[in-house]
Structure formats: C-alpha cells, structure tokens
C-alpha positions as a Python dict, from the first residue, in 0.01 Angstrom:
ca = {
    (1, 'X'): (0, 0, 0),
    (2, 'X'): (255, 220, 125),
    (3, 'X'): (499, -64, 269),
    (4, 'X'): (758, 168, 381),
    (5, 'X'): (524, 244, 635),
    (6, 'X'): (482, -56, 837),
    (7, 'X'): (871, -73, 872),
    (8, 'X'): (910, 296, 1030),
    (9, 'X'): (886, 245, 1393),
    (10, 'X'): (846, -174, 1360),
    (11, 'X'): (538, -290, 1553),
    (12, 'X'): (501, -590, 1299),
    (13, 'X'): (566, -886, 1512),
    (14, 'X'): (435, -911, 1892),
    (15, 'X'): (810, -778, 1961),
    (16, 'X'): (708, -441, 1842),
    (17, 'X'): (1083, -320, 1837),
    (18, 'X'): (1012, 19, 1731),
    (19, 'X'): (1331, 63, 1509),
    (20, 'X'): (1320, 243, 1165),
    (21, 'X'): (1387, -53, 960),
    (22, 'X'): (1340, 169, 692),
    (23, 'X'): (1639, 352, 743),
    (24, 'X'): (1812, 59, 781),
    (25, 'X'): (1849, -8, 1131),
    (26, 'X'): (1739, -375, 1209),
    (27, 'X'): (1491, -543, 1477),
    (28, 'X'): (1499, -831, 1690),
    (29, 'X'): (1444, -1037, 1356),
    (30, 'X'): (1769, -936, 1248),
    (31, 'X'): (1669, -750, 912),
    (32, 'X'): (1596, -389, 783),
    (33, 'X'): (1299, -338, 540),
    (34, 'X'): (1462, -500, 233),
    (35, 'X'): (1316, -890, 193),
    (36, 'X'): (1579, -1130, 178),
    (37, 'X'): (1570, -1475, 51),
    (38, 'X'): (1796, -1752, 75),
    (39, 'X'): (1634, -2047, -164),
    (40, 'X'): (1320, -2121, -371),
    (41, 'X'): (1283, -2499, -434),
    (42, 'X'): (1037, -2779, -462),
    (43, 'X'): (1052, -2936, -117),
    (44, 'X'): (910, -3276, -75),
    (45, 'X'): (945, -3340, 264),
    (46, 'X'): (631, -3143, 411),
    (47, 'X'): (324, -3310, 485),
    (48, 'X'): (116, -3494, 232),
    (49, 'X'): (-144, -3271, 173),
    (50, 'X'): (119, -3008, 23),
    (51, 'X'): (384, -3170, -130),
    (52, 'X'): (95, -3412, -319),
    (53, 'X'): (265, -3500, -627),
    (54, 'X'): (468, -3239, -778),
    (55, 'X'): (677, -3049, -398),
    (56, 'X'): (594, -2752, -201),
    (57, 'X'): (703, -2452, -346),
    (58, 'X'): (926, -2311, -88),
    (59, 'X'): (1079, -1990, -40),
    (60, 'X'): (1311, -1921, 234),
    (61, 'X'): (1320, -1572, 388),
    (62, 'X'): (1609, -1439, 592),
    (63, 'X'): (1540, -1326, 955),
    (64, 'X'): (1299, -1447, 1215),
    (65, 'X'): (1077, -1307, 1459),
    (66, 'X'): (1162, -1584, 1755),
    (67, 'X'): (1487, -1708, 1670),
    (68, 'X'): (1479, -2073, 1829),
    (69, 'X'): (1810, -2157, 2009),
    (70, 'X'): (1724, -2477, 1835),
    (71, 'X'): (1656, -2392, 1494),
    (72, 'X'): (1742, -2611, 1197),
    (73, 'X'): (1727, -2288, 976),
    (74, 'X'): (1958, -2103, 1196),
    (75, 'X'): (2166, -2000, 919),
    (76, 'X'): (1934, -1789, 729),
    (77, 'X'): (1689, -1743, 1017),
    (78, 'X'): (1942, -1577, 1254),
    (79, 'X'): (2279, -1582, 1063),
    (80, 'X'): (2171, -1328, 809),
    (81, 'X'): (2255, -1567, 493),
    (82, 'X'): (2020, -1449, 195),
    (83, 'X'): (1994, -1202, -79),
    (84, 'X'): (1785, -957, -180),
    (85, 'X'): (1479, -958, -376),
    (86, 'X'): (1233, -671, -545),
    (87, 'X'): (889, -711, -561),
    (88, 'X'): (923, -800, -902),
    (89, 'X'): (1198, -1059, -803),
    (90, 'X'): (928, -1264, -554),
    (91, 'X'): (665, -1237, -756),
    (92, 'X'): (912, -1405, -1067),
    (93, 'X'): (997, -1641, -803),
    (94, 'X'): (684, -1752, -756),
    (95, 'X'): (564, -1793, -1123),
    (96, 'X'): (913, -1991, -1158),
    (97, 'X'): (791, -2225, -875),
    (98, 'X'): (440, -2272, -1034),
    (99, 'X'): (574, -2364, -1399),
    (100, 'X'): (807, -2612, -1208),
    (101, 'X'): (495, -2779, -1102),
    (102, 'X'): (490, -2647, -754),
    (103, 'X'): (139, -2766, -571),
    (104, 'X'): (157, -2414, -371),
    (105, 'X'): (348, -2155, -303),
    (106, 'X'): (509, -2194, 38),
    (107, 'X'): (627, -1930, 246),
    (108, 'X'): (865, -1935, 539),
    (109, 'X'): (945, -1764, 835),
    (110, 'X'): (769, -1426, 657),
    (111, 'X'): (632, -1291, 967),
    (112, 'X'): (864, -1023, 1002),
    (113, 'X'): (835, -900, 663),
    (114, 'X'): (454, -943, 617),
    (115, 'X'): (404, -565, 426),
    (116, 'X'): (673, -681, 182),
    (117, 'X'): (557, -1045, 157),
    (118, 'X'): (160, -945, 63),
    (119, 'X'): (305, -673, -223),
    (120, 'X'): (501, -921, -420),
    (121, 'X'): (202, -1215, -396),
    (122, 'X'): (-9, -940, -530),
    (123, 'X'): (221, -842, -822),
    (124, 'X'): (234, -1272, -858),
    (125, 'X'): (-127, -1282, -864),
    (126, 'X'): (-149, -998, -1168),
    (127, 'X'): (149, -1187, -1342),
    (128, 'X'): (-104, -1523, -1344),
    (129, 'X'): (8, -1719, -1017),
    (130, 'X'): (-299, -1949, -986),
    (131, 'X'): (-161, -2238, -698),
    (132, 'X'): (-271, -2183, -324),
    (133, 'X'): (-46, -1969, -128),
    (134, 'X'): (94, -2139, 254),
    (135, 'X'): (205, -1960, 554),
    (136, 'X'): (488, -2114, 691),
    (137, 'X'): (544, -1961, 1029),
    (138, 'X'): (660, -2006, 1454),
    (139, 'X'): (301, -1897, 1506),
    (140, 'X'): (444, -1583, 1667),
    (141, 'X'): (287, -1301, 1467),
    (142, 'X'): (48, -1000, 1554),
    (143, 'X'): (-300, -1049, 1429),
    (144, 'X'): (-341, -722, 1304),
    (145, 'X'): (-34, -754, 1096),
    (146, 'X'): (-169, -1154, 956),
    (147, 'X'): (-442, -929, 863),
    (148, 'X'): (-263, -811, 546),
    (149, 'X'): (-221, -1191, 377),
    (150, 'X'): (-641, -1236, 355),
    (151, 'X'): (-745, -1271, 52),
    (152, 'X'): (-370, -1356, -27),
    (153, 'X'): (-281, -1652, 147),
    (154, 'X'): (-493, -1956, 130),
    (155, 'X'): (-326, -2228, 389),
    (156, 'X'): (-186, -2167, 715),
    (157, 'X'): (117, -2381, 830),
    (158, 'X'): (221, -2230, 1156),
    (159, 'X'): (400, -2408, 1508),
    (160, 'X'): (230, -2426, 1835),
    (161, 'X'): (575, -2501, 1995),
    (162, 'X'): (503, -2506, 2404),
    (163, 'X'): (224, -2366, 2612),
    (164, 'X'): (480, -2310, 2867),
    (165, 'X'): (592, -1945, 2921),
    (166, 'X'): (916, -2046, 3199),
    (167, 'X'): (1015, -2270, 2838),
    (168, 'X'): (924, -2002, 2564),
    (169, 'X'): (1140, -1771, 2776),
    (170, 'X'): (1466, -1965, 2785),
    (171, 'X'): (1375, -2079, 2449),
    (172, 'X'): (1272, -1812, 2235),
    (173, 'X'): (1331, -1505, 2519),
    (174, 'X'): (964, -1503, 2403),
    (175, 'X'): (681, -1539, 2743),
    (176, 'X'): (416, -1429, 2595),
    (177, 'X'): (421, -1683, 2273),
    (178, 'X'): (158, -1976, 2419),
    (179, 'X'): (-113, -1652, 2427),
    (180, 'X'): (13, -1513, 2107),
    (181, 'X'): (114, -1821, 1929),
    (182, 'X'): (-335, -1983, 2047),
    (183, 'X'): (-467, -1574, 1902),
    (184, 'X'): (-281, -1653, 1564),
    (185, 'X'): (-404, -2027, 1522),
    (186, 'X'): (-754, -1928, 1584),
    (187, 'X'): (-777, -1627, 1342),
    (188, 'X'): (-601, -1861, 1083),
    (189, 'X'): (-855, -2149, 1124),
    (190, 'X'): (-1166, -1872, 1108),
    (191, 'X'): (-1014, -1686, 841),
    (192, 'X'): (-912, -2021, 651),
    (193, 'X'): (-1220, -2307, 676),
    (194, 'X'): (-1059, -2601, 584),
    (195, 'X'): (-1088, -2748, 237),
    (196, 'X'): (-926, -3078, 123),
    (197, 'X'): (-937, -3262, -235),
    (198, 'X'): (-865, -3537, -465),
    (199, 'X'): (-614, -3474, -703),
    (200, 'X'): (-531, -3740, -969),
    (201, 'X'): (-213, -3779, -1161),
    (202, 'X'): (-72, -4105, -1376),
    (203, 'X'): (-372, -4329, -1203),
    (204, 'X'): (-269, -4232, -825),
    (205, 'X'): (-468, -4038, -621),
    (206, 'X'): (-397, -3821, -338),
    (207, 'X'): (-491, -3556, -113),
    (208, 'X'): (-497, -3186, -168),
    (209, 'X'): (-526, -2906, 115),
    (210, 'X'): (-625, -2634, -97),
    (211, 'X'): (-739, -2409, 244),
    (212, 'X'): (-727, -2423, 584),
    (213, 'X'): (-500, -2468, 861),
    (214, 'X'): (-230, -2793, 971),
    (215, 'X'): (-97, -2704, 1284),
    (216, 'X'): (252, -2829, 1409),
    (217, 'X'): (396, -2912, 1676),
    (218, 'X'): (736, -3050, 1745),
    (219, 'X'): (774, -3270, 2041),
    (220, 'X'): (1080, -3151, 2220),
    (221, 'X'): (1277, -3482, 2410),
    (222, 'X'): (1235, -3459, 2785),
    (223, 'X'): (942, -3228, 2791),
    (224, 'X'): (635, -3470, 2728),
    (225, 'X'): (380, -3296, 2976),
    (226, 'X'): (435, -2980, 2781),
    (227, 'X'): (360, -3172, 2448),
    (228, 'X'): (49, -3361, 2623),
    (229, 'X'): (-103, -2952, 2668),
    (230, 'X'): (-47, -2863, 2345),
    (231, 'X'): (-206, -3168, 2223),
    (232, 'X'): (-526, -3111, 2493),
    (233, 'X'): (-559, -2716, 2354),
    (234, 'X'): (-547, -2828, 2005),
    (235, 'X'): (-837, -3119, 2020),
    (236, 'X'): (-1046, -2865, 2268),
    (237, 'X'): (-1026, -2588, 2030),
    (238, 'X'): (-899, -2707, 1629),
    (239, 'X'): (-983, -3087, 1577),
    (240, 'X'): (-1202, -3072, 1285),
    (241, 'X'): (-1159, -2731, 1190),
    (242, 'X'): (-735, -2799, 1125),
    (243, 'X'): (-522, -3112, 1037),
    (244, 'X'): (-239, -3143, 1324),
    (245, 'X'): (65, -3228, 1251),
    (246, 'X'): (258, -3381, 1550),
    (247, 'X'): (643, -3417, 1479),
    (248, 'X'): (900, -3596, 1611),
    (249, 'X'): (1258, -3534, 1449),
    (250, 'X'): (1382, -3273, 1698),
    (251, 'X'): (1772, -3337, 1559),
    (252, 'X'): (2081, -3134, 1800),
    (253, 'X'): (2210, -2914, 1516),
    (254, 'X'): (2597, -2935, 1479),
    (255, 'X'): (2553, -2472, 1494),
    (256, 'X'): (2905, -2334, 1369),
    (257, 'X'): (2953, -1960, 1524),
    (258, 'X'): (3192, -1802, 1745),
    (259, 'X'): (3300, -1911, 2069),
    (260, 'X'): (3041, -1647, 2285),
    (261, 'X'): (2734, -1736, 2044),
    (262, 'X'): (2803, -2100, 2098),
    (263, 'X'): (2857, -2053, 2448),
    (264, 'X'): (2542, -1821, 2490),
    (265, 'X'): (2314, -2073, 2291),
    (266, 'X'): (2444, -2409, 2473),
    (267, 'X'): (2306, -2215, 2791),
    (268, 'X'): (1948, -2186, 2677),
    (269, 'X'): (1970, -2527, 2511),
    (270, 'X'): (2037, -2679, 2846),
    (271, 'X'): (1620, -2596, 2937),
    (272, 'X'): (1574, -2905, 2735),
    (273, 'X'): (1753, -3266, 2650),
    (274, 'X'): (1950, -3184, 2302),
    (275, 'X'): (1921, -3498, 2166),
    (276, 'X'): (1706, -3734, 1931),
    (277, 'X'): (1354, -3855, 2070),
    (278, 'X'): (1373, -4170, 2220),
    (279, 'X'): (1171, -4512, 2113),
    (280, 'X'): (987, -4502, 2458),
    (281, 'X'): (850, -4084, 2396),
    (282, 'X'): (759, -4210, 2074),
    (283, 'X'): (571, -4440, 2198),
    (284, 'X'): (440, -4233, 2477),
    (285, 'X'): (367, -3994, 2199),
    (286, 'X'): (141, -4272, 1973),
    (287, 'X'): (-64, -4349, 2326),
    (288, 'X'): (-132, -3975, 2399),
    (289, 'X'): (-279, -3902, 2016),
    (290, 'X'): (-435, -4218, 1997),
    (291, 'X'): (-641, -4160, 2353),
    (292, 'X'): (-705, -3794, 2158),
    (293, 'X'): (-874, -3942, 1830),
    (294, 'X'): (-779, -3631, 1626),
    (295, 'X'): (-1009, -3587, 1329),
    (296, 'X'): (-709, -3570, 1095),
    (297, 'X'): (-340, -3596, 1208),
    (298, 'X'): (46, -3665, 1079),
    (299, 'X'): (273, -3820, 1308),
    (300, 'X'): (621, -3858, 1169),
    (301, 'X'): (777, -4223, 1202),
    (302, 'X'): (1099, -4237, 1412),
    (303, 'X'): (1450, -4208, 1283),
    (304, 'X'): (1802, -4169, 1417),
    (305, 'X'): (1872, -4053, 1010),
    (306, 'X'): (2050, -3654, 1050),
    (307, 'X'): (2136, -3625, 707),
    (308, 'X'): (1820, -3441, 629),
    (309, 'X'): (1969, -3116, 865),
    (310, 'X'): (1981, -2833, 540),
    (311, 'X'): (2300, -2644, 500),
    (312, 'X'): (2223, -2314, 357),
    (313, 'X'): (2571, -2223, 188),
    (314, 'X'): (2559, -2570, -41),
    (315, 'X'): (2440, -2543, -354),
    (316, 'X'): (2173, -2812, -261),
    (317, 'X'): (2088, -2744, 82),
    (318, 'X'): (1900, -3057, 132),
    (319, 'X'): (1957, -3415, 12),
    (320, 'X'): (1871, -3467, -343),
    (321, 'X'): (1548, -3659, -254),
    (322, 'X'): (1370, -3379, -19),
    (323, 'X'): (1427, -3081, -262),
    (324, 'X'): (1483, -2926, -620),
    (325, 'X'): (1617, -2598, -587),
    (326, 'X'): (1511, -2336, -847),
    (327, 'X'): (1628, -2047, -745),
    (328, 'X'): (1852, -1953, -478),
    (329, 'X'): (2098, -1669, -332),
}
C-alpha cells in the first residue's frame, strides 16, 4: 500500500476536502498525512464487553473528521495536541498495550487517517499482536475508505449521534451525517457478525465481544424526540445483529480557547441545552428502551460526577480509576 496516495487530493472522509495532505497542507480534520497521537492507555471506563478484566487498549489520534462543538476530546480532536508516530511507532504501541494486558486494541477518532491507521496494524500483526482490534469512531466515515480496516479490525465502536440533519448542521456543520453515519453502521454490522464470549479470570466470569458491532448513542438534554429516532432505526435495522449502547453523561465541557473560538462555539452550542441530563429524561430514557426490548443494551446510570472530563496536557488525563496510561505524547 502506497499510503501517500490516499492523502494527495483527500477524499478519505465524506468531507472529501481535496487538499494535498501530503504536502502538508491540512483538511477539515485539522491534520496533514503524518498520524498523530496524543495517549495510549488501558481505559476502563468503556463498556463491559471491552474493558472485561484487564482495560481497553486505547490510543488517541489527533484530528477529527466532525469536530463536535461538544466534544470531550476537543483538545486533541480539534486543538491539534499530539505527537507524531511512524508506522513502526503504532505498531510498538500496540504490542506495548497487549503485554500490559490490554483486552483489545482500541482505536479512536482514526477516520481521517484510515491509510495510515491499517499500515501500522499490519506491521502490529507481523510483530505478533494477537488481541481484537476496535474502531472507535463519530460514525462519519466513507465506506469505501472503512474498506481498508477488513480483515484488520475486528469490533466496530462507532456513534449514531442524531438522525436530524437541521441538528448535525449546527452541530457538526455536517447534513449529510444521519445518511452517512446509517451506510457506515450497516457495512460494520455485515462486515463484523457479532461474536460474544466467556472469559474467566481469578474465578469471575465475564463477557467478551471479540467481533461485531456496539453502537452508541449519546442522548443530548433537551432533544429526546431525536434520541427516540435513533433508538426506532437502531431496533428496525441492528437489534440482534449489534449491542447498543445508549449513554447518558452528556457533561458542558469547561473549553479554554480564545475569545472568537469560544464565542463561535457557544453559538452552535445554543442548538441544544448545555447542561447535565436531568432525572426526569433519564427516566424518559429507561421507558423508551424498555418499550424497545433491545436484544442486548448498556444504559449508563445517572450522575452529576464531572471529574471524569480528560485533560489532555496532564500527565494522567483521566482519574486514576478510568485509565493507566502507557504511552503518551
């Protein structure tokens, strides 16, 4: 694979730019062709079926392809924070992660970077990387470029965020996600059949996702009718054939930037209610998925606790209990 390639004239993500990110000029996702990483830890505070017992192995990449005016990442996702790394460098990352005890190797926010991504889990794979590789992603991603991870990538974590265009476009200055966000979740689920286990360790047992898809979705305060479609397309077209995820801890993020970026992302921020979810949507929330009867679903229990929000330039970006940091920028 020639990855140069895919970053001359960037058609990668459903923005197709068109920039030359090989000569260094960067796209809406904020980064040239050199893959950029901010932190590689064990994260424990993903779903059950991939943090099991011993964490997630997560590795942050800089850049995004939607760039949420709400985003809890925003620092590496749209602030630029991260390093760079050689093919060599992820594919050492990884192994690192694995003799840590990593269940998988989680990926996130990759989508712009996808030619990059699928060279260094090759060189892993060759080096002996043996755990299941997740996609951690906004769901926002061409097909044709997802295309490049089979074979590589065995679980698919991506968002369904809104089915509303009017939303996606003050949100993400994105219409067209709901279309692209449902074409992505359906080639993942068909390329991915799902696949749980039983894993055993010191006389517990627990649950394994070893393929397959969990689809997310983060219920955003004010905007339950939106939630209630995503929640009717999912059960129509991926109960049974994905585990949902449905996740209430939308947090206001205390974002520290100039003046005019502040200003600029307050305005989209007011096409939703910045603030925690309240004990009556979460209890809206439990009657909608329990009318639903999904085959297999997370819901997150309620909590007015903020001191899980990551901060990027610490040396432990999350609290002590959520994550083990192994390598990081």
């Amino acid at each position: 694979m020639n990855v140069q390639e895919y970053y001359k004239q960037c058609s990668q993500c459903p923005r197709a730019c068109g920039v030359d990110r090989s000569a260094g000029q960067k796209g809406f996702c904020g980064e040239d062709s050199r893959l950029r990483a901010a932190v590689a830890c064990l994260h424990f505070g993903e779903e059950p079926f991939v943090t099991v017992f011993g964490g997630s192995g997560t590795i942050f990449i800089s850049g995004c392809t939607l760039a949420c005016v709400f985003c809890q990442n925003y620092q590496i996702s749209q602030k630029g924070y991260g390093k760079e790394i050689s093919c060599d460098e992820f594919a050492a990352i990884c192994l690192d992660l694995q003799k840590a005890g990593a269940e998988n190797i989680n990926i996130v926010t990759g989508s712009h970077h996808i030619p990059a991504i699928a060279q260094g889990l090759k060189a892993a794979r060759d080096l002996g990387l043996s755990i299941p590789v997740c996609w951690n992603s906004s769901g926002y991603e061409s097909v044709e470029t997802l295309e490049l991870l089979r074979g590589l990538v065995d679980i698919w974590l991506p968002d369904i965020k809104t089915l509303s265009a009017p939303l996606s476009k003050k949100l993400f200055n994105a219409a067209d996600y709901p279309a692209v966000a449902k074409e992505a979740l359906l080639w993942m689920a068909k390329t991915s059949p799902l696949k749980i286990v039983t894993v055993k360790k010191d006389g517990q047992e627990r649950e394994k996702i070893m393929s397959g898809v969990i689809a997310r979705h983060l219920f955003l305060p004010g905007h339950f009718e939106e939630s209630a479609d995503v929640l009717d397309w999912l059960k129509k077209n991926l109960d049974g054939r994905a585990v949902i995820s449905l996740m209430s801890q939308y947090t206001p993020v205390p974002f520290k930037e100039d003046a005019e970026a502040l200003q600029k992302r307050k305005a989209a921020l007011s096409a939703l209610q910045n603030r925690l979810v309240s004990e009556q949507e979460d209890a809206d929330l439990r009657d909608l998925i329990e009318a639903y009867d999904f085959e297999t679903l997370f819901y997150q229990e309620l909590s007015s606790d903020t001191s899980w929000l990551p901060d990027f330039t610490k040396p432990q970006p999350f609290g002590n209990k959520l994550a083990k940091v192994i390598w990081r920028a």
